[in-house]
C-alpha positions in Angstrom: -12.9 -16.2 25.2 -9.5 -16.9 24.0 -6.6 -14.3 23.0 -5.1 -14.6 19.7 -1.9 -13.2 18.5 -1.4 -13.4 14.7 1.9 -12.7 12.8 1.4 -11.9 8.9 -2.4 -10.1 10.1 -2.7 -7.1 7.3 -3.8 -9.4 4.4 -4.0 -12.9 3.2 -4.5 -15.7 6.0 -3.1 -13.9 8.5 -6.3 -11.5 8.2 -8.3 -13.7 7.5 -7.8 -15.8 10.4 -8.4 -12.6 12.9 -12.0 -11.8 11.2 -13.3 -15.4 11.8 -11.7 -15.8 15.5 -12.7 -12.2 16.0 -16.6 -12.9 15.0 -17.1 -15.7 17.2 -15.8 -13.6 20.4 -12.6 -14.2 20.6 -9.6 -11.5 21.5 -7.5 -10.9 18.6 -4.1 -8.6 18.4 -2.9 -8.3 14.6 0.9 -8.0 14.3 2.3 -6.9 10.4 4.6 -4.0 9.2 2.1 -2.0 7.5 0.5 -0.4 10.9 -1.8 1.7 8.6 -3.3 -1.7 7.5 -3.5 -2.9 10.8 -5.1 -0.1 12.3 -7.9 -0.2 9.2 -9.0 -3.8 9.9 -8.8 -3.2 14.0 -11.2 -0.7 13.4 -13.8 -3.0 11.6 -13.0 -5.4 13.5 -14.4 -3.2 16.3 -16.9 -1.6 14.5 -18.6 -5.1 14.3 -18.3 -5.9 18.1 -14.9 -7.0 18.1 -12.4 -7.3 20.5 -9.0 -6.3 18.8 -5.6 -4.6 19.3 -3.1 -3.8 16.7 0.9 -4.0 17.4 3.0 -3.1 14.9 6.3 -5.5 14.3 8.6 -7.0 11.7 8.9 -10.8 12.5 12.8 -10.4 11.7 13.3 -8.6 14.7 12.8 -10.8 17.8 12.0 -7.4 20.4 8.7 -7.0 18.4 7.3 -10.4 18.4 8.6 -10.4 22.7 6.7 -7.0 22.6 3.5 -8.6 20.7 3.2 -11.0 23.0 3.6 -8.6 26.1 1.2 -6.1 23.9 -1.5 -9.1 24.2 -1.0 -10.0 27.9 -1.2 -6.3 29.0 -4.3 -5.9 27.6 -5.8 -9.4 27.8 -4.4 -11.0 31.2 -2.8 -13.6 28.5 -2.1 -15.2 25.7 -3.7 -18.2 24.6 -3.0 -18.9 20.8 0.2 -17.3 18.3 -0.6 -18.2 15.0 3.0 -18.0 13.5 1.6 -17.4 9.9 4.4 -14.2 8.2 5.8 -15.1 5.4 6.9 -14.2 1.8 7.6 -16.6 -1.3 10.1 -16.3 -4.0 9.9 -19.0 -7.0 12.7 -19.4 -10.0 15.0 -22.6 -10.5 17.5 -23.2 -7.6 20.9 -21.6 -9.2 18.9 -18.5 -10.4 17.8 -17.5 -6.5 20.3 -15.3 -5.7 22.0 -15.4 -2.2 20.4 -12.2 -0.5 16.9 -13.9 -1.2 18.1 -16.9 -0.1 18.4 -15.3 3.8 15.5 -13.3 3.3 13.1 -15.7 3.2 15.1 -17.6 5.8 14.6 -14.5 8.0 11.5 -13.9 7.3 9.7 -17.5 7.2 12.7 -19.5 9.7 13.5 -16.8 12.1 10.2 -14.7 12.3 8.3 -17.9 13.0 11.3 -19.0 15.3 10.9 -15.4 16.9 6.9 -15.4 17.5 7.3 -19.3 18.4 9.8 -18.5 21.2 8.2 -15.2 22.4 4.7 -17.5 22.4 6.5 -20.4 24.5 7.5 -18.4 27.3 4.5 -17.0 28.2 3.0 -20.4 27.6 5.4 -22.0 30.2 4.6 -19.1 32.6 0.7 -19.7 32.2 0.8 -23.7 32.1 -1.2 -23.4 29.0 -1.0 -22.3 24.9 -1.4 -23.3 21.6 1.3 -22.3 19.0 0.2 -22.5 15.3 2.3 -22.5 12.8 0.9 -21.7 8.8 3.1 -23.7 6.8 2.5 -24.9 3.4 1.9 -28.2 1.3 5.3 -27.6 -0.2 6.7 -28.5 3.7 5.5 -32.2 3.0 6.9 -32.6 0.1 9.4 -29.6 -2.4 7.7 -28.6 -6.0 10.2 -27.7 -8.8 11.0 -24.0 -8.6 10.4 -23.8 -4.8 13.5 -25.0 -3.8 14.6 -22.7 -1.0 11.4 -21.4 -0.3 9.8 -24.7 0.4 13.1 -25.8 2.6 11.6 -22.9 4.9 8.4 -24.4 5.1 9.8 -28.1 5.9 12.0 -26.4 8.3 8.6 -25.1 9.8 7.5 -28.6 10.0 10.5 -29.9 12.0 10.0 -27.1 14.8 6.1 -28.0 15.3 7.4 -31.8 15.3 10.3 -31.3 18.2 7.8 -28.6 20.3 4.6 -31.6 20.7 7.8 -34.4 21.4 8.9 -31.3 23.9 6.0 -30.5 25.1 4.4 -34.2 25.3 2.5 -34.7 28.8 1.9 -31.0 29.3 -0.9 -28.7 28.4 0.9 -27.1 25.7 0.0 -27.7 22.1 2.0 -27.0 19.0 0.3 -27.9 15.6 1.6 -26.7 11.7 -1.4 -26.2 8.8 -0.1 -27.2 5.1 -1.8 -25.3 3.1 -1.6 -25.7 -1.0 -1.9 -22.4 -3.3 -3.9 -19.9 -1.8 -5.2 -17.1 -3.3 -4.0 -13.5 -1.3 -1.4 -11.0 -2.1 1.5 -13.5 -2.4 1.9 -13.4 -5.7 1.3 -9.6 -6.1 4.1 -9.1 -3.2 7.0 -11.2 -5.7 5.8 -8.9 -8.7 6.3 -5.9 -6.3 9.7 -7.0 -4.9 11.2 -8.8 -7.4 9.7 -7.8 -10.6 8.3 -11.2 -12.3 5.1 -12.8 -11.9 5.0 -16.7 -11.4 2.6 -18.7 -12.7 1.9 -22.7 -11.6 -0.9 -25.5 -11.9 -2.8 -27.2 -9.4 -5.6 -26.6 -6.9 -6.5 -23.4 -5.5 -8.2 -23.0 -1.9 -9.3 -19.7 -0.5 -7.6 -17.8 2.5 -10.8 -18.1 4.2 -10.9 -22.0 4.0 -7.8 -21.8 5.8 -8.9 -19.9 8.5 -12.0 -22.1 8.7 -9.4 -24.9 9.2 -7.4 -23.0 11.8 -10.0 -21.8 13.7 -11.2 -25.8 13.6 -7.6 -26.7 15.0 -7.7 -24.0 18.0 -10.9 -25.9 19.2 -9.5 -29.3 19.1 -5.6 -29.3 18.8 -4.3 -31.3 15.8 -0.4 -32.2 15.0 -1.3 -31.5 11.2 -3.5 -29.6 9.6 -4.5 -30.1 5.6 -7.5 -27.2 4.8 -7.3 -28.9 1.4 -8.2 -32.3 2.5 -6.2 -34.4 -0.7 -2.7 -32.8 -0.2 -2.5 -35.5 2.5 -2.3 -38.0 0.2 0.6 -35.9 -1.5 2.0 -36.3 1.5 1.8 -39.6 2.6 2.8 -40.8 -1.2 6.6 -38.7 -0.6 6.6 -40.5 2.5 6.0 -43.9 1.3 7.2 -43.9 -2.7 9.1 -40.7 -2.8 10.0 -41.7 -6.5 6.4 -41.6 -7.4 6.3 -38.4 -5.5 8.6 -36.9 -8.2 6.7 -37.7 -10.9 3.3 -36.5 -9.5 5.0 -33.0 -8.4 6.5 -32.3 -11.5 2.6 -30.7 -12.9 2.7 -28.4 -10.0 6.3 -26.9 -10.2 6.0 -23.2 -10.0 7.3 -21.0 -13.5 8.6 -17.3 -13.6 7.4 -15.5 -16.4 8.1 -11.5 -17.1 
């Protein structure tokens, strides 16, 4: 049995990821705002055999995510895997984000990931053993037109799971980052709610459940990267081998905000 820790757990991938884990007998703790949603899929969890605990935490605030991971060794003896997947979007050109969005989604998808990766690395060192997972996105590898800031979080993601495997090369720590593309959960509902504007964009779709296939995939045997949707490794490799071509291929998937 391995224990789980999951930032981002209420909805979307985050939740997804703690029912599949959770099903096959692993120990998951679920860490979000909303503790009322926590607390609702804890209890299902549980009803269906579970093992789960619910800690409620922002990921801004570095105390919870050192308290999650305390929350998860208390009851479990340790901590095995954080899956570092909080996170919000914003999407409109680059000069039309305004500044106070800027460092929200900075503090939310930098420093909470920063927060639950350094919390997670501790305990790892103490144990001699852990897997950090970090749920990134597609737009990491390589920016889409009306993304700007938002995906300069996600590459920023990147780089941290890139300097923690050259760190933690030769030990039995493990750091790997998932890419996923356009994923459909409550991200899009969440800018409507916050902001006031829906955004629309082309592409592929994949399923928050696909994801969690993929992560739970990754805990088994560690991977650097992760692509759930198989292809967007090619989008990747293109930017990093004809980044001009990249430009022109992006330019169908840039993200639009309509009223």
């Amino acid at each position: 049995m391995k224990v789980v820790a999951i930032t981002g757990a209420s909805a979307g991938i985050g939740l997804a990821c703690a029912k599949v884990v959770a099903a096959r007998g692993d120990a998951v703790v679920l860490s979000a705002r909303r503790g009322d949603r926590l607390d609702a899929e804890v209890a299902a969890i549980r009803a269906a055999g579970g093992q789960a605990l619910a800690v409620t935490g922002d990921v801004t605030v570095e105390a919870d995510m050192t308290t999650l991971v305390a929350r998860a060794v208390e009851a479990y003896g340790r901590l095995d895997v954080m899956i570092a997947n909080a996170g919000i979007g914003y999407h409109d050109t680059f000069v039309a984000t305004p500044p106070d969005v800027m460092r929200r989604l900075i503090d939310v998808n930098l420093m909470g990931t920063l927060y639950a990766a350094r919390a997670a690395a501790l305990q790892f060192t103490k144990q001699q053993s852990g897997h950090l997972i970090v749920i990134s996105s597609i737009v990491g590898r390589r920016g889409i037109a009306g993304s700007s800031v938002y995906s300069a979080t996600k590459a920023a993601q990147a780089g941290l799971v890139e300097s923690l495997r050259a760190e933690w090369h030769g030990t039995p720590l493990r750091a790997s980052a998932v890419y996923p593309i356009s994923t459909a959960t409550e991200f899009r509902d969440a800018i409507r709610r916050d902001y006031g504007f829906t955004v629309q964009g082309r592409g592929p779709k994949q399923t928050a459940g696909s994801v969690a296939q993929a992560v739970l995939r990754c805990m088994d045997v560690p991977r650097p990267e992760v692509y759930p949707y198989r292809r967007a490794r090619l989008l990747a490799l293109v930017n990093s081998l004809a980044p001009g071509l990249a430009d022109r291929l992006v330019t169908r998937f840039g993200r639009q905000r309509t009223p």
